[in-house]
N, C-alpha and C positions, 0 to 999 in steps of 0.2 A: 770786236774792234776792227778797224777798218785797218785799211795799210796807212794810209798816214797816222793814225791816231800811235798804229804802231811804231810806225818811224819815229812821231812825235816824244812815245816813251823814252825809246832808243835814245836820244838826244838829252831827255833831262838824265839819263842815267849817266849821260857823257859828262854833264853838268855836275852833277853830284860827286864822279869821280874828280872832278876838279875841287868841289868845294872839299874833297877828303884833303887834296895839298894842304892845305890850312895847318892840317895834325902834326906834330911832329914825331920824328922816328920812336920817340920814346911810346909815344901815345899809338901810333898805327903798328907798332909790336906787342899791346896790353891787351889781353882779354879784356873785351866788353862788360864781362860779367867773369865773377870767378867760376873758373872750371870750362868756360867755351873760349870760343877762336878769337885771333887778334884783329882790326879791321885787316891787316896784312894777309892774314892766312883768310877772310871772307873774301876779301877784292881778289887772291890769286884763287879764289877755288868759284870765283862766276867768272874770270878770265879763262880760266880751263875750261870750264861748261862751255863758253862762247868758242874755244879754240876749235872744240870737237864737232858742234853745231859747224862750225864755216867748214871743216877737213871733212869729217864724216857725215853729215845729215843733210845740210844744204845742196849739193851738188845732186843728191837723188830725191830731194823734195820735187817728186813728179808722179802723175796721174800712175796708181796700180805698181807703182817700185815696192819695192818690198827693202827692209833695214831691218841689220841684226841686231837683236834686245838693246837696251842701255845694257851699258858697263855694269861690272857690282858697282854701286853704287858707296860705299861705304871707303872701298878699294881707292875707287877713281879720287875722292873727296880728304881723304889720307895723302895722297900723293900729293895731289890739288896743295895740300897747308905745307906739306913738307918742300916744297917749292918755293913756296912764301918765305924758308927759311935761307935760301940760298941767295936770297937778292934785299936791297931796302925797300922798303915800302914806299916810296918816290920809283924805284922801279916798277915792281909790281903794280901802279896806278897807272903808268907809262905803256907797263904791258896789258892791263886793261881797255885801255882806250883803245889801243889796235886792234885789236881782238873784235872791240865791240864797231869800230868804226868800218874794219873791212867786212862786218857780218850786213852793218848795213847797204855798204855799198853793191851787194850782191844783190838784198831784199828790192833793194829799189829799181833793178836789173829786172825785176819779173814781174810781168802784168798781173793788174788786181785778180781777172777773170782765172788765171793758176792756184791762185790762193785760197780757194773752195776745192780744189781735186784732192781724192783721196788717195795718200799711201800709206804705206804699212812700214810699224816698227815693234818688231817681234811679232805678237800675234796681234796686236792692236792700231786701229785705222788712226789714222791724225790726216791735217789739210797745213798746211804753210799757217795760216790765222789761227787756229787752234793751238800747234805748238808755238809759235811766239805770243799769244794772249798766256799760255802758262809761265811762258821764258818770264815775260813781264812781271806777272806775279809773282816768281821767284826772287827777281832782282829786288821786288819792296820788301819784300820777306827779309831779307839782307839790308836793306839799304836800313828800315824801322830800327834793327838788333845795335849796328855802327852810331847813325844817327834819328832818332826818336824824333828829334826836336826840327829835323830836315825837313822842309816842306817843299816837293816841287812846285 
């Protein structure tokens, strides 16, 4: 993906978190499906993902940095839902947006020709393009589980 293509992602995700206003509290605290997460505990656990990308990954997304592994992952993603219980899901959408709107305004902070250099997270190379074309993926991963019927 290119950087705008990824910025452009960036943006329907921004959109999407808006079309979630639509839900109501009842509905953005109900499992999707019986037995997984609410859209509230999904929207606060890719707001965390986003927090950690702008705090810890972004600031060393540079030529030959080295980053410490991901988190347990299971750990982080626990905390991530248990968050989602301390606030409404009109917040949690609120704090999505910020999250994803200051990640952008950093990405768009860095020339395209950075976004091919390679560093390292844990023992494995990534480039700025690589990890946001995955970030991206994630986000529809999520976005399909909430709304199926969602079409950017």
């Amino acid at each position: 993906m290119t950087k705008d293509e990824i910025l452009h992602a960036h943006q329907n995700y921004l959109r999407w978190l808006t079309f979630l206003e639509k839900m109501s509290e009842d509905e953005g605290n109900t499992p999707y499906r019986e037995g997984k997460w609410t859209p509230n505990e999904i929207v606060m656990h890719l707001a965390e993902w986003d927090k950690f990308t702008l705090q810890e990954r972004l600031p060393l997304m540079k030529e030959g940095e080295k980053h410490q592994a991901y988190p347990n992952f299971e750990d982080f993603n626990a905390k991530a839902a248990a968050l989602a219980h301390e606030q409404t899901f009109k917040e949690t959408l609120a704090h999505a947006k910020k999250q994803r709107e200051a990640i952008m305004a950093e990405l768009q902070k860095i020339d395209e020709v950075e976004w091919d250099k390679y560093f390292y997270i844990g023992d494995h190379s990534s480039t700025i393009r690589n990890y946001f074309t995955d970030f991206i993926e994630h986000d529809l991963h999520h976005q399909k589980q909430i709304t199926p019927e969602y079409n950017n």
